[in-house]
C-alpha positions as CSV (number, residue, x, y, z in Angstrom):
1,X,24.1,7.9,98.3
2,X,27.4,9.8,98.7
3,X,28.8,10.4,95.7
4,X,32.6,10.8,95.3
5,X,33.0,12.8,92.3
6,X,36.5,14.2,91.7
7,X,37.9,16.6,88.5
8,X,39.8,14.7,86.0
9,X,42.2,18.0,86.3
10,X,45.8,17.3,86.1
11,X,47.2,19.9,88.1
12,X,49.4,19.3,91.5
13,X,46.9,20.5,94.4
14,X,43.9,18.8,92.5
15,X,45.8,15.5,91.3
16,X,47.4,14.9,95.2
17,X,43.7,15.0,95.8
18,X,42.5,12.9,94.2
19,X,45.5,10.4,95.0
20,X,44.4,11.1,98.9
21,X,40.9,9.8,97.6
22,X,41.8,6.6,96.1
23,X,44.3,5.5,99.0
24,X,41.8,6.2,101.6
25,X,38.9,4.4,99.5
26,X,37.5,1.1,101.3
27,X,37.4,-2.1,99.3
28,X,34.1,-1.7,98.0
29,X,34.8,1.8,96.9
30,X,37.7,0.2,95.0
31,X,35.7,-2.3,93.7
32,X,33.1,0.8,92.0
33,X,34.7,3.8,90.5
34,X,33.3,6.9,91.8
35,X,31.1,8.7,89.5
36,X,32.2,11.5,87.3
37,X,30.1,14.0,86.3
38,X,32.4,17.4,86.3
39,X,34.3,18.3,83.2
40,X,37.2,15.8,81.6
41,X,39.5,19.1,81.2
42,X,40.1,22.3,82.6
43,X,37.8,24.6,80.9
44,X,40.5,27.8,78.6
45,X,40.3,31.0,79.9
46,X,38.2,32.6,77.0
47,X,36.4,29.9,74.6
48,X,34.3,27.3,76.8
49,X,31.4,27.8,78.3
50,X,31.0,27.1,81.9
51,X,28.2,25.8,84.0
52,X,27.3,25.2,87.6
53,X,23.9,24.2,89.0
54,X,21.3,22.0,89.6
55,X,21.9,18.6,91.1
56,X,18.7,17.0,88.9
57,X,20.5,18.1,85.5
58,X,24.1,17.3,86.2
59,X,24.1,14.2,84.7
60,X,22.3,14.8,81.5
61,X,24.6,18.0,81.3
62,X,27.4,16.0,81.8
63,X,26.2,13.4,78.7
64,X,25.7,15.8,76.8
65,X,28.6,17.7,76.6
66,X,30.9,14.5,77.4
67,X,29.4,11.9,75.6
68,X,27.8,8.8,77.0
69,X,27.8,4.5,76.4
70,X,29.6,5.6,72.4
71,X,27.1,8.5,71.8
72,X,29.2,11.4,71.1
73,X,28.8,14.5,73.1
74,X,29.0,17.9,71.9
75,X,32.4,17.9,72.9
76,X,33.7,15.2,70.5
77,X,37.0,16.0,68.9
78,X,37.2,19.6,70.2
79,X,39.8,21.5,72.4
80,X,38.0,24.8,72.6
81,X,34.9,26.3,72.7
82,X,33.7,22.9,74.3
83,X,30.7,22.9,76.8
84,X,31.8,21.9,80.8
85,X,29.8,21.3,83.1
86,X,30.8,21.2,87.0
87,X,28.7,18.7,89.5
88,X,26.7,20.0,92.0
89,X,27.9,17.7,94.4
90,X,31.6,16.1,94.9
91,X,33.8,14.9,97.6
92,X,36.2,18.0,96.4
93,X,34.2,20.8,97.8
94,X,35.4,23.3,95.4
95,X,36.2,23.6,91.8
96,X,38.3,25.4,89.3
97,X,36.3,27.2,86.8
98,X,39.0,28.2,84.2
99,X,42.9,27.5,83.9
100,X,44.7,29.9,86.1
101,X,41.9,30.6,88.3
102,X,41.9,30.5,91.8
103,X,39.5,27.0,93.3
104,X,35.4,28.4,94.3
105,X,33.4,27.0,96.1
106,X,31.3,24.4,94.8
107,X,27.7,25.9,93.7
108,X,25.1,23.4,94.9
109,X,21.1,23.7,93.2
110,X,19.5,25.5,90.6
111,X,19.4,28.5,92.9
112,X,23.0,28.7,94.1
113,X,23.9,28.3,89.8
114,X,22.0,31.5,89.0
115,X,23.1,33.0,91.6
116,X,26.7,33.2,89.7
117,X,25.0,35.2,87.0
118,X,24.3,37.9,88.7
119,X,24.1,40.6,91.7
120,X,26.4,40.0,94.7
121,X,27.7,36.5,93.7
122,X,28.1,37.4,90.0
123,X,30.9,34.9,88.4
124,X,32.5,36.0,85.1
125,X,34.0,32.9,84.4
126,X,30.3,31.1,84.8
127,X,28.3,31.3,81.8
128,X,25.2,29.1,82.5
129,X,23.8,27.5,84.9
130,X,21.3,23.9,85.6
131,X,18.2,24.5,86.9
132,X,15.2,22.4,87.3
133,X,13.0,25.5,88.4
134,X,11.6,28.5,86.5
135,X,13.3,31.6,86.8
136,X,12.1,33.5,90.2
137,X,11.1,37.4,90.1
138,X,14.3,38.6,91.2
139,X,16.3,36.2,88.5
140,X,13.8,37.7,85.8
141,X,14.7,41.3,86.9
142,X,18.1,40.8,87.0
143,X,17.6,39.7,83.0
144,X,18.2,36.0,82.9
145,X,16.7,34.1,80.0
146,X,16.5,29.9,80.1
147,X,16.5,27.5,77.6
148,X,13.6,24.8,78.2
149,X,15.4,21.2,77.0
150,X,13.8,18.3,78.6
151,X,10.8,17.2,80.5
152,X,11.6,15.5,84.0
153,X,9.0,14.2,86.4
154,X,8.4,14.7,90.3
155,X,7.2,11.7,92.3
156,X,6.8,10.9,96.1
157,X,10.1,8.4,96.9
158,X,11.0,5.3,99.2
159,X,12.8,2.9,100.2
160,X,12.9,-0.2,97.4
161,X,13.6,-3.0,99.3
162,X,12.0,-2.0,102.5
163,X,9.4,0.8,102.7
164,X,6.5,0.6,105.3
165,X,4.7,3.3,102.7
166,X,1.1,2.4,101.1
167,X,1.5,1.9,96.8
168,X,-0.1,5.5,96.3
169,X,0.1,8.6,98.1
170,X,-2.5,11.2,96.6
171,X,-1.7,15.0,96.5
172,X,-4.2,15.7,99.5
173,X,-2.8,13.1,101.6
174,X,0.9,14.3,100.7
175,X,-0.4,17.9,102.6
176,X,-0.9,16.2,105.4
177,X,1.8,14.2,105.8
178,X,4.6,17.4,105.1
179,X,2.3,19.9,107.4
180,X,2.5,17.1,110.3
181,X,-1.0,16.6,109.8
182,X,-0.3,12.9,109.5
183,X,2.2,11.4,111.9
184,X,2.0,7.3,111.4
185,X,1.3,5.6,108.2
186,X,-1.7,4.4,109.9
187,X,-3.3,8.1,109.9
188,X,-3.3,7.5,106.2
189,X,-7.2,6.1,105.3
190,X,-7.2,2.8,104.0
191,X,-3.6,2.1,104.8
192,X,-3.3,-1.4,105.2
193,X,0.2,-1.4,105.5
194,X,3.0,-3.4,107.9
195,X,3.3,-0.8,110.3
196,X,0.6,1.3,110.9
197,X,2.0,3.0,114.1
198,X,5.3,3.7,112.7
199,X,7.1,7.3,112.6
200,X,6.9,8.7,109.0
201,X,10.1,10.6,108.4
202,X,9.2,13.1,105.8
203,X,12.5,14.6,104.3
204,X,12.3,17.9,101.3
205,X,14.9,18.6,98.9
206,X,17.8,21.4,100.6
207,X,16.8,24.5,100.1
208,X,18.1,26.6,97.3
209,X,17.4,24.1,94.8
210,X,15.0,24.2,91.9
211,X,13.5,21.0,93.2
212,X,12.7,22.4,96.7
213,X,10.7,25.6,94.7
214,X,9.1,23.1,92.5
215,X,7.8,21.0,95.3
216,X,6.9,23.8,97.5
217,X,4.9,25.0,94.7
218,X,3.2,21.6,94.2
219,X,2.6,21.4,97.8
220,X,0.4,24.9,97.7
221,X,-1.2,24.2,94.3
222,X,-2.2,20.7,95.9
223,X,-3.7,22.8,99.4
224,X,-6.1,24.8,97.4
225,X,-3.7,27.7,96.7
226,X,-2.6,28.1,100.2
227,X,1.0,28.0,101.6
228,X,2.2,24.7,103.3
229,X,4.4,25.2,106.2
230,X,6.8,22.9,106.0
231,X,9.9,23.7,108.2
232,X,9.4,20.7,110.3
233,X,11.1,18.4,108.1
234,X,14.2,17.5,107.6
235,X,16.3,19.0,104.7
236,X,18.4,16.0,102.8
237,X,20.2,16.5,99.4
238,X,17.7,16.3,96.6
239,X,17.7,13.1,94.4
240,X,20.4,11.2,96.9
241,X,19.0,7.8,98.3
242,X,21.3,8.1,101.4
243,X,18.5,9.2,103.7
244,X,15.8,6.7,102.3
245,X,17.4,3.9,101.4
246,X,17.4,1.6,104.6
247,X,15.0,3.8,106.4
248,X,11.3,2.2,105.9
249,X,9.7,5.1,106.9
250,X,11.2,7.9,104.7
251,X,9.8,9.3,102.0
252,X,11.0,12.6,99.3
253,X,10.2,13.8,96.4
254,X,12.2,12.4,93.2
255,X,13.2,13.1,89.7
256,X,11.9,10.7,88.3
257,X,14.5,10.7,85.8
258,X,16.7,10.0,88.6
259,X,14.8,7.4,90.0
260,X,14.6,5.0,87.4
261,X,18.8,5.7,85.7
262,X,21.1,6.6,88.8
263,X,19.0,5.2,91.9
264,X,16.5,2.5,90.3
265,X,18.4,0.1,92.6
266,X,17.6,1.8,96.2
267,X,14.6,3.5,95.5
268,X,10.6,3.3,93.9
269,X,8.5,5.8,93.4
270,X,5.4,5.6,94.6
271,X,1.5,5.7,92.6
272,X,-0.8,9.4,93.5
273,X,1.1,12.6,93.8
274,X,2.7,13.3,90.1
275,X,4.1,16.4,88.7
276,X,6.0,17.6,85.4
277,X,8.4,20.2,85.1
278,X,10.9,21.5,81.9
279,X,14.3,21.5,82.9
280,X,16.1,24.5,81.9
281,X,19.8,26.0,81.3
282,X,19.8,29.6,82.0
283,X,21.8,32.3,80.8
284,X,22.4,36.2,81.2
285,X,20.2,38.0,78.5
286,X,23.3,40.7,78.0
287,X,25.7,37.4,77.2
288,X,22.9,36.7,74.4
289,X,23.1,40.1,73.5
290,X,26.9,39.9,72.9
291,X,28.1,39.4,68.8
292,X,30.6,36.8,70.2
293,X,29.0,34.6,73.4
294,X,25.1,35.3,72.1
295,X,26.2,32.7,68.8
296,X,27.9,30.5,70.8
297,X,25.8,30.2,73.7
298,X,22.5,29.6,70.9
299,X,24.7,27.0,69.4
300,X,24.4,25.1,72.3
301,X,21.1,25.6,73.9
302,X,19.1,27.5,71.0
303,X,16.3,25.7,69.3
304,X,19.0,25.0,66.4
305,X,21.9,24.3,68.9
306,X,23.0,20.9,69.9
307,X,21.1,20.0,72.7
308,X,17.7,20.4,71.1
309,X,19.2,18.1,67.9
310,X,18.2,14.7,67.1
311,X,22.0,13.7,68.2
312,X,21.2,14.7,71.4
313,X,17.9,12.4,71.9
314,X,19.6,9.4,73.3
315,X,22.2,11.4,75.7
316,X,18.9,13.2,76.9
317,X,16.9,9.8,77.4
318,X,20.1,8.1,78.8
319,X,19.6,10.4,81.6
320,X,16.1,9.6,82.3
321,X,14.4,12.8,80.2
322,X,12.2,13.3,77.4
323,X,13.4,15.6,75.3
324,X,11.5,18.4,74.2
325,X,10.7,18.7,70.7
326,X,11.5,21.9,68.7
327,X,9.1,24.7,67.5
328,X,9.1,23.2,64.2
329,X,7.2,20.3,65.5
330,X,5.1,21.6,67.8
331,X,7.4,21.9,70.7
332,X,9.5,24.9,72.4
333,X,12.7,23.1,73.2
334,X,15.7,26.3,73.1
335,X,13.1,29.2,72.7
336,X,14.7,31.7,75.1
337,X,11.7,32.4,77.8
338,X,11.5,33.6,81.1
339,X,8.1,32.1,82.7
340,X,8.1,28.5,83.5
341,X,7.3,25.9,80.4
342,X,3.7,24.1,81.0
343,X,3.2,22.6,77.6
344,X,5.1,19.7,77.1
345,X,5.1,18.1,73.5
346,X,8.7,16.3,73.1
347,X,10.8,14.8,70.1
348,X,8.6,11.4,69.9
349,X,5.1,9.2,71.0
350,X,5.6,9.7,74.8
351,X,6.1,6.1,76.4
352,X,3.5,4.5,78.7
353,X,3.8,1.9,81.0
354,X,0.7,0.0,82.2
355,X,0.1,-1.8,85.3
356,X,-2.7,-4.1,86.8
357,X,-4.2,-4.6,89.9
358,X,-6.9,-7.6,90.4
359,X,-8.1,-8.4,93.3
360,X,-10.6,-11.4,93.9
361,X,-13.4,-10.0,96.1
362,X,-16.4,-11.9,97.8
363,X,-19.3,-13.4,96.1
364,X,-17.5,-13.9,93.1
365,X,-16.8,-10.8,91.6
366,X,-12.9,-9.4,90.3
367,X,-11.9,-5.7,90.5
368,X,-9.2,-5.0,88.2
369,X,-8.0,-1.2,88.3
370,X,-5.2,-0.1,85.6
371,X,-2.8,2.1,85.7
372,X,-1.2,3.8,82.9
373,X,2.1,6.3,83.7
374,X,3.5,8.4,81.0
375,X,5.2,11.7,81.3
376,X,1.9,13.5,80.3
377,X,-1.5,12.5,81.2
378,X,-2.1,9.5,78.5
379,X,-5.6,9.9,76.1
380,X,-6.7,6.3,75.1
381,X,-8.1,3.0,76.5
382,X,-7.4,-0.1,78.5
383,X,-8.7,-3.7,77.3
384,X,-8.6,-6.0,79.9
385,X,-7.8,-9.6,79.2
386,X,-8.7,-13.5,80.7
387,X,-6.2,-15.7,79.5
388,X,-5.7,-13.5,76.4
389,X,-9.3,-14.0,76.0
390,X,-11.0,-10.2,75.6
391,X,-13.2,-9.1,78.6
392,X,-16.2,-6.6,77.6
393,X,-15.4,-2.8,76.0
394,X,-12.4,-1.1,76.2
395,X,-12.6,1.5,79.4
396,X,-11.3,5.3,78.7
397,X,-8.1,6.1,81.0
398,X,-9.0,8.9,83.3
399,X,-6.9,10.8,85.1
400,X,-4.1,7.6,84.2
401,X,-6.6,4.8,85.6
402,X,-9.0,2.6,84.2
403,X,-11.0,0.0,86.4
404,X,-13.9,-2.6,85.8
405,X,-16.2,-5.4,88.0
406,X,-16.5,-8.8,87.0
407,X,-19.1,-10.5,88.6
408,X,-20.4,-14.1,88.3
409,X,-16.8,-15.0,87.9
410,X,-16.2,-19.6,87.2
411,X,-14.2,-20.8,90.4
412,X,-10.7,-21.5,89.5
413,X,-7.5,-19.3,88.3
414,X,-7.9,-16.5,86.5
415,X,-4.7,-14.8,84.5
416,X,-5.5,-11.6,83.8
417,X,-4.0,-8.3,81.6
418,X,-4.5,-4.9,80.3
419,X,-3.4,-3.5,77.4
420,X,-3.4,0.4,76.5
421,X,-4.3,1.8,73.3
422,X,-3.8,5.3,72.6
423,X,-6.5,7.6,70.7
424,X,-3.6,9.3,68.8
425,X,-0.7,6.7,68.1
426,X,1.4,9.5,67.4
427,X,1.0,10.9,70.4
428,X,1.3,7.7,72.9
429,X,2.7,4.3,72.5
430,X,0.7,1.5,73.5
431,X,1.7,-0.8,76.2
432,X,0.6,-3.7,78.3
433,X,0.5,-5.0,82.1
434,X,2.4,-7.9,83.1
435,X,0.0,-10.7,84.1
436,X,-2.2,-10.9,87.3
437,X,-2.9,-14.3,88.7
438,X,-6.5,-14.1,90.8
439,X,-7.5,-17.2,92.2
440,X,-11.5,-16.7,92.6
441,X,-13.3,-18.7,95.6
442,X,-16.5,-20.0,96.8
443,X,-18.4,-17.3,98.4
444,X,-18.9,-16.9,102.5
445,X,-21.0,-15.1,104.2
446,X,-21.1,-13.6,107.7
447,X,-23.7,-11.5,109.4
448,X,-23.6,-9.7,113.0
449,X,-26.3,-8.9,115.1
450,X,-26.9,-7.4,118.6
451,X,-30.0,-7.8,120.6
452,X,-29.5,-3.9,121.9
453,X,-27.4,-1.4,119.8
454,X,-28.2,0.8,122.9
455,X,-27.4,0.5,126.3
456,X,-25.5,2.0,129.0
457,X,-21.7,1.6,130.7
458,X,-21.6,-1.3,132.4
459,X,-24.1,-3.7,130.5
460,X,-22.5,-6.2,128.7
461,X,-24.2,-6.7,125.4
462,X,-24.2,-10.1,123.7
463,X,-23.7,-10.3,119.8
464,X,-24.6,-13.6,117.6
465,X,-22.8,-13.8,114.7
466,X,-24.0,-16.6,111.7
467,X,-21.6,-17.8,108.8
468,X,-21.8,-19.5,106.0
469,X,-19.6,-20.9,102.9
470,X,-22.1,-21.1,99.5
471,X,-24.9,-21.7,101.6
472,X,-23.8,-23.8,103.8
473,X,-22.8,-23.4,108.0
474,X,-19.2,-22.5,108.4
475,X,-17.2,-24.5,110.5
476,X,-14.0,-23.4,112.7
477,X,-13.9,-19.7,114.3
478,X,-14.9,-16.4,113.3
479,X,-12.5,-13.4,114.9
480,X,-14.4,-10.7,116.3
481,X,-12.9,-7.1,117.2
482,X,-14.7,-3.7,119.1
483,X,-13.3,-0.8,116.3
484,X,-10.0,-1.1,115.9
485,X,-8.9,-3.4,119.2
486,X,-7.5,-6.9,119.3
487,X,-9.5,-9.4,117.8
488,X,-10.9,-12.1,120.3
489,X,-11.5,-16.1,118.2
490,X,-14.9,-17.5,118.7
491,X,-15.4,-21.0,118.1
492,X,-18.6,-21.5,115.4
493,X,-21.1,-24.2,116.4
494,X,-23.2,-25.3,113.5
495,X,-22.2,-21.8,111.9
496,X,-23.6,-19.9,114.9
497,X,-21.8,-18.2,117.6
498,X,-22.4,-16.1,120.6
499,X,-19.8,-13.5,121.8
500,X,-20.6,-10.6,124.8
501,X,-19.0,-7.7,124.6
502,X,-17.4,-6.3,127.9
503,X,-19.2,-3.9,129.9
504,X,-16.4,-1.9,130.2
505,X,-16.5,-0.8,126.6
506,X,-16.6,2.9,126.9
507,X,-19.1,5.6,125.9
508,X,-19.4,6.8,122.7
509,X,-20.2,5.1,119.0
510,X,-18.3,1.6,118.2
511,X,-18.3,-0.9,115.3
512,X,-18.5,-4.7,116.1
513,X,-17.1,-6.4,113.5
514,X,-17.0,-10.4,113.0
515,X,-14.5,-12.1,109.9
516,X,-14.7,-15.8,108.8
517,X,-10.5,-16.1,107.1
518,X,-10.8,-17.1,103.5
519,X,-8.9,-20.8,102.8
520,X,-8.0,-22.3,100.1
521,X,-11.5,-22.9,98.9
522,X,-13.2,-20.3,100.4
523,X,-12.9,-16.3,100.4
524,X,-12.8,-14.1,103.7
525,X,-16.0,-12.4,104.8
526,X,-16.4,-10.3,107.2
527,X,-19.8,-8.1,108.5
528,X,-20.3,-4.9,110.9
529,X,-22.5,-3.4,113.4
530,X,-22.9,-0.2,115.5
531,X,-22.9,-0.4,119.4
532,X,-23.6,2.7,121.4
533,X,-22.6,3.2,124.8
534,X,-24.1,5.4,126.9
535,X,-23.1,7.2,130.2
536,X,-24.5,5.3,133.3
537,X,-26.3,6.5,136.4
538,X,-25.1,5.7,139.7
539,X,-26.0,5.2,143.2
540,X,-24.6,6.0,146.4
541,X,-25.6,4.6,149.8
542,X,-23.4,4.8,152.8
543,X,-23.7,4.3,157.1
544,X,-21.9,4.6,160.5
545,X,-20.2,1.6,161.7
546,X,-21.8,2.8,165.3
547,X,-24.7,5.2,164.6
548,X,-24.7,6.3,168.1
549,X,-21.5,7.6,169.7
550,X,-20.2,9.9,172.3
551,X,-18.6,13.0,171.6
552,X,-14.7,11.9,172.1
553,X,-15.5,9.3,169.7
554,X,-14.5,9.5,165.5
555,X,-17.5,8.6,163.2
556,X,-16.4,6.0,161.0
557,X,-18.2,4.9,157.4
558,X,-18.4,2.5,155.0
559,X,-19.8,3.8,151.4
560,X,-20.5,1.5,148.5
561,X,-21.1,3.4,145.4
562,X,-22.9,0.9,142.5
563,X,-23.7,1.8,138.4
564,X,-27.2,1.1,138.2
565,X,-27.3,-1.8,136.0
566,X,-23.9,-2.8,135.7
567,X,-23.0,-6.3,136.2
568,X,-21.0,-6.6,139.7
569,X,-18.0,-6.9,138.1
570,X,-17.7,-3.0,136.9
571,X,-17.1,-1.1,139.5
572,X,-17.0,2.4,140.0
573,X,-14.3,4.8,141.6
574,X,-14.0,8.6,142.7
575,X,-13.9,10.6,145.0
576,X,-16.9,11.0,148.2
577,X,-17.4,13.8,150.4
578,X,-19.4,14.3,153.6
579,X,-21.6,17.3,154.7
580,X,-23.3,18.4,157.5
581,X,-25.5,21.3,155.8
582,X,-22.8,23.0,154.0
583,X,-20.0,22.4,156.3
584,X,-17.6,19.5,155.0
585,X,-16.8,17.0,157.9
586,X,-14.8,14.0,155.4
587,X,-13.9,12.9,152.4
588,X,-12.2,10.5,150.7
589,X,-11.5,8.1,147.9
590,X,-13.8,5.1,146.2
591,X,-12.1,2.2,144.8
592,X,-13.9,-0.7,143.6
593,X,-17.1,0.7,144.5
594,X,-16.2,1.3,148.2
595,X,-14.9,3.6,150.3
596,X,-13.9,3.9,154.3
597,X,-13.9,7.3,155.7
598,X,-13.6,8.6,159.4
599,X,-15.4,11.9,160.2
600,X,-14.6,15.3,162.1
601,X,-15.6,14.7,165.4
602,X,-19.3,16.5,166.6
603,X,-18.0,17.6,170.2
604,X,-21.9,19.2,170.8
605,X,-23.6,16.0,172.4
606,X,-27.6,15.1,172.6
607,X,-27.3,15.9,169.3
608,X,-28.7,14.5,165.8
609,X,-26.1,15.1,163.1
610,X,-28.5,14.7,159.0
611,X,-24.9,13.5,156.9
612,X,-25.1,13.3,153.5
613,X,-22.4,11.6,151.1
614,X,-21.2,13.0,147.5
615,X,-19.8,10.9,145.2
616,X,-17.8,12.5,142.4
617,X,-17.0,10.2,139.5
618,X,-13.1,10.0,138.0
619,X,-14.4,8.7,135.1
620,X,-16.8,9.9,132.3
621,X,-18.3,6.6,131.5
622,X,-20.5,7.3,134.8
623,X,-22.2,9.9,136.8
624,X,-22.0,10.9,140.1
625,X,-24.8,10.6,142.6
626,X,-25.6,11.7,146.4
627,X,-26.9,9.8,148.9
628,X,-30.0,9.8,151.5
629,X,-29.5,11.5,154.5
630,X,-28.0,9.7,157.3
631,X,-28.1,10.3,161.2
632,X,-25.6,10.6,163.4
633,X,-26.6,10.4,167.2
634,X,-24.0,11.9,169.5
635,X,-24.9,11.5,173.1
C-alpha cells in the first residue's frame, strides 16, 4: 500500500505540510487516517535517543516507544530522554532528527539506518538504528553492536483475494522461480492451479534493506550454498502490498509479522519456503562505551531495559513478533552481539496453528495431511479425528507435517480434524484444525489399452478404453487426452469404448490418458498408457509427362512422395531435387505429397538422359528417400 505517514511536529514548514496533505486527500483517504508511525514530538537536542531504519521494525519500534491499544510505551509520562523512532517510509520524504536541526533525508531499510552510525554517512544526532539483518563485515568493523529483541518470520507472499499461485511453494521450487528458471505457474510440478500459462511476476525486497540480505541469503542456503542471481526481478518496497495486491501473479517475500497485523487484509502467505530471523536495534559500540549514552542506551535495549520487559510483551506481539526471552530464562533477548541470532527461545509456549487437508481419493481410501506453523519447528503429534471420534495413533509432526491413509472408508460424509499435541507443553501450545468435510464415493475404475505401443508417423493407433463404477459398466463418456493436449469425449457403450489416435501424433514418447468424471455418487478415475512414435520411411517415385521430347522442348514432372504406411490422409512435404549424374537440372517444392517441376532443357539430342529425384523432408517425423532412375529420351 502507500502509506501516508506525516510527523506530528508542530513547526511552520512541517505543519503547512501536512495541511497540503489533508486538503489534497481523496474521500476515502479522509474516510482512513493515514498511519503514524514517526515520533509524536520533536526529539531535544541532547536527551532522546534517535532511530532510523528498517521498514519490518518500524511499527513495533513505534509501539514500543509510543504506546499502543492503552499499553503504555516506554515513553509514557516523559518529556526527555524518551525513545523516537522515525518511519522508514512517509509521504514527507525527509525528517527532522532533533529541534533546531536542519530536515535529512528520510533513511529507508536496515542498511541505509546503519549507515548513519558510521563512515561517510555518520549522523550524530542518530543513535540507533532498525534492522531486520545481522550486522555485515563492514558494519562489524566499523564497531557496531545490536541488540536481538524479537523473532519475525519470512514467507513467500500473494495476492489474498486473487492469487493464481499453488498453496505451497518449497525452497527448491522458490530457486527456480527467482533465477527465471520457472516462467509460468504451470512450470511448477504438480500445479494444478487456474492459470497454468500465466506470467509469474516475481518481485524482491529494494535493495539495502535487511530483508533483501536476509532473502538473498535464504535464496543461496536453499541452492546448495551457491549464489542466486537474481537481478531480473523487480525491486518493490519490502512488506508493502501495493505491487501484489491486485496482481494474481505476484509473489514476495513477507514478514510474517507483517502479514498477519498491517496487511492480513490484501495478502496470504503461502505453505513451503519458511524462514526465521531476530530482529535487532543496533548501536555504535563507542556510544555503549560512553558513562552517559552506554546507561541509557542499555536501559532501553539491554537485557534489563524496557524492551526485553514483560511490559513490553504485548507491544511486541501487537506488532506481529515473538518476543525473545531474556538470558535468565534461556533466551538472549538485549545481549549485545555482533553475529546474527540462530537460537530462538522467546518469553512464552510458542503458538501453533494447525491446518488439515483431506482429500477423498479412489477406491475408498482418505488422505489427510496436517500442517502445523509455529515460529520454530513444532516437536509433538497430530491426532486425527471422524466426527470427534479418534482415528488410529497419534502421527509425529515432521518437518511441520503430519499425514495418514484411510482405506476401506463407509460411503457417506466424513467430518474430519487434527489436533496437535506438543511433547513439551512448555515449549508449544496445542492447537487444532478447523473441520474438513470429505464426502467418500463409490469406487470407478478405468483401464487403457493399445493394441501397438509402437508404431511409426503416420499409423493411426486405436486405444480401447473399459470403465466401470463398483463393478459395474459405466455409462456416459470418458474424456481422453495425448499428454497434455485437449481432451477429445468418447461416448461409452456398455462401458467399452474405442478411440484412434491421429496419425499425425508426432515422434517421440506420449501418454494416453482416459478419465471417467466423478458424480455425485461416484469418484473420478482416470488410467494411462505409453504410445511411442517412431520416425517413418518414405518413398519417392516420379515420371515425364512426355518421356520422349525434342531438344527445344522443357521436361516436365510430376513426383508423388508417400510415408510407407501412413494412412492417405498424412501426407508428406519437402523439398525434391533432380540430377543427371551429379549435375542438378530441377528442383522444387512437395506439398501434400506431390510435386510439379519443369527441367533444364538437354539441347544434345539422340540422347538418353538416367534422372533421378531427391526428396528432402521439412519435417522430422519422416525421412527422406530417392527415387529409381528415370529416362529421358531426347530425339
Amino acid at each position: 500500500m502507500i502509506r501516508q505517514r506525516v510527523s506530528l511536529v508542530a513547526v511552520g514548514a512541517l505543519v503547512a505540510t501536512a495541511a497540503l496533505t489533508a486538503g489534497l486527500a481523496t474521500s476515502a483517504s479522509a474516510a482512513s487516517p493515514p498511519t503514524i508511525y514517526d515520533p509524536s514530538f520533536i526529539p531535544d537536542a541532547g536527551t532522546d535517543l534517535v532511530g532510523v531504519g528498517s521498514d519490518t521494525t518500524e511499527i513495533v519500534m513505534h509501539y514500543l516507544s509510543e504506546g499502543h491499544a492503552g499499553v503504555a510505551g516506554f515513553n509514557f509520562e516523559k518529556s526527555s530522554n524518551r525513545l523516537a523512532s522515525f518511519a522508514a517510509l512517509s509521504d514527507t520524504p525527509t525528517i527532522v532528527l532533533r529541534s533546531g536541526e536542519a530536515p535529512v533525508n528520510r533513511p529507508n531499510g536496515s542498511g541505509n539506518g546503519k549507515k548513519t552510525l558510521y563512515g561517510p554517512g555518520n549522523n550524530v544526532s542518530v543513535n540507533f538504528a532498525r534492522s531486520s539483518s545481522s550486522l555485515n563485515t563492514a558494519e562489524d568493523s566499523a564497531g557496531l553492536r545490536q541488540f536481538p529483541f524479537a523473532v519475525d518470520g519470512l514467507k513467500l507472499a500473494v495476492s489474498k483475494t486473487a492469487s493464481n499461485a499453488p498453496a505451497s511453494i518449497s525452497p527448491a521450487e522458490m530457486v527456480k522461480i527467482y533465477d527465471g528458471t520457472y516462467h509460468v505457474w504451470g512450470d511448477i510440478p504438480g500445479y494444478a492451479g487456474p492459470a497454468p500459462t500465466a506470467l509469474i511476476k516475481p518481485y524482491v525486497p529494494q535493495s539495502g534493506s535487511g530483508t533483501y540480505s536476509f532473502f538473498v541469503a535464504q535464496l543461496q542456503a536453499a541452492n546448495s550454498g551457491v549464489a542466486v542471481n537474481i537481478s531480473g526481478n523487480s525491486e518493490t518496497q519490502e512488506h508493502s502490498d501495493v505491487d501484489v495486491k491486485d496482481n494474481p501473479n505476484a509473489i514476495v517475500p513477507f514478514s510474517t509479522a507483517r502479514a498477519k497485523t498491517e496487511s492480513a487484509a490484501t495478502v496470504k502467505v503461502l505453505a513451503g519456503f519458511k524462514a526465521y530471523r531476530a530482529i535487532y536495534n543496533v548501536a555504535r559500540g563507542a556510544d555503549l562505551s560512553d558513562a552517559t549514552l552506554g546507561p541509557k542506551l542499555t536501559s532501553v535495549f539491554g537485557e534489563g531495559g524496557f524492551i526485553c520487559s514483560a511490559a513490553a510483551k504485548p507491544l511486541i506481539e501487537a506488532a506481529g513478533f515473538d518476543q525473545l526471552a531474556r538470558p535468565v530464562a534461556g533466551g538472549a533477548c538485549g545481549v549485545s552481539r555482533t553475529t546474527a541470532l540462530s537460537a530462538f527461545v522467546t518469553t512464552s509456549q510458542v503458538d501453533t496453528d494447525t491446518t488439515l487437508a483431506a482429500e477423498s481419493i479412489n477406491n475408498n481410501k482418505v488422505t489427510l495431511a496436517a500442517s502445523v506453523d509455529a515460529s520454530t519447528d513444532p516437536d509433538g503429534a497430530v491426532t486425527f479425528k471422524d466426527d470427534g471420534a479418534t482415528i488410529g495413533a497419534a502421527v509425529p509432526v515432521v518437518d511441520g507435517k503430519a499425514t495418514k491413509t484411510l482405506s476401506l472408508v463407509a460411503l457417506g460424509d466424513h467430518h474430519y480434524s487434527a489436533e496437535f499435541t506438543p511433547s513439551d507443553i512448555l515449549a508449544f501450545n496445542a492447537s487444532a484444525s478447523p473441520t474438513e468435510t470429505v464426502t467418500v464415493k463409490t469406487a470407478s475404475n478405468v483401464a487403457v489399452g493399445l493394441l501397438n505401443e509402437t508404431g511409426t508417423y503416420g499409423t493411426t493407433r486405436l486405444v480401447a478404453i473399459s470403465a466401470n463404477v463398483d463393478g459395474e459398466a459405466a455409462t456416459g463418456s470418458v474424456k481422453v487426452k495425448v499428454d497434455s493436449g485437449n481432451p477429445s469425449t468418447v461416448t461409452l457403450n456398455r462401458g467399452v469404448a474405442f478411440v484412434s489416435i491421429p496419425g499425425t501424433t508426432v515422434v517421440g514418447a506420449h501418454t494416453v490418458t482416459a478419465t471417467l468424471a466423478g458424480t455425485a455418487v461416484h469418484s473420478e478415475a482416470s488410467d494411462s498408457a505409453p504410445l511411442v512414435v517412431t520416425k517413418a520411411k518414405t518413398s519417392t517415385k516420379f515420371a515425364f509427362v512426355d518421356p520422349t521430347i525434342s531438344a527445344a522442348t522443357t521436361p516436365k514432372t510430376i513426383t508423388r512422395v508417400t510415408i510407407i504406411g501412413a494412412s492417405a490422409t498424412v501426407k508428406p512435404s519437402g523439398t525434391i531435387t533432380f540430377k543427371y549424374g551429379s549435375k542438378t537440372v530441377g528442383t522444387g517444392t512437395v506439398t501434400n505429397g506431390v510435386a510439379k517441376v519443369s527441367l533444364a532443357r538437354q539441347k544434345k539430342k539422340s540422347t538418353v538422359y538416367g534422372i533421378r529425384a531427391t526428396f528432402t523432408s521439412s519435417s522430422s517425423n519422416y525421412s527422406g528417400s530417392i527415387s529409381a532412375t528415370v529416362n529421358l529420351r531426347v530425339s
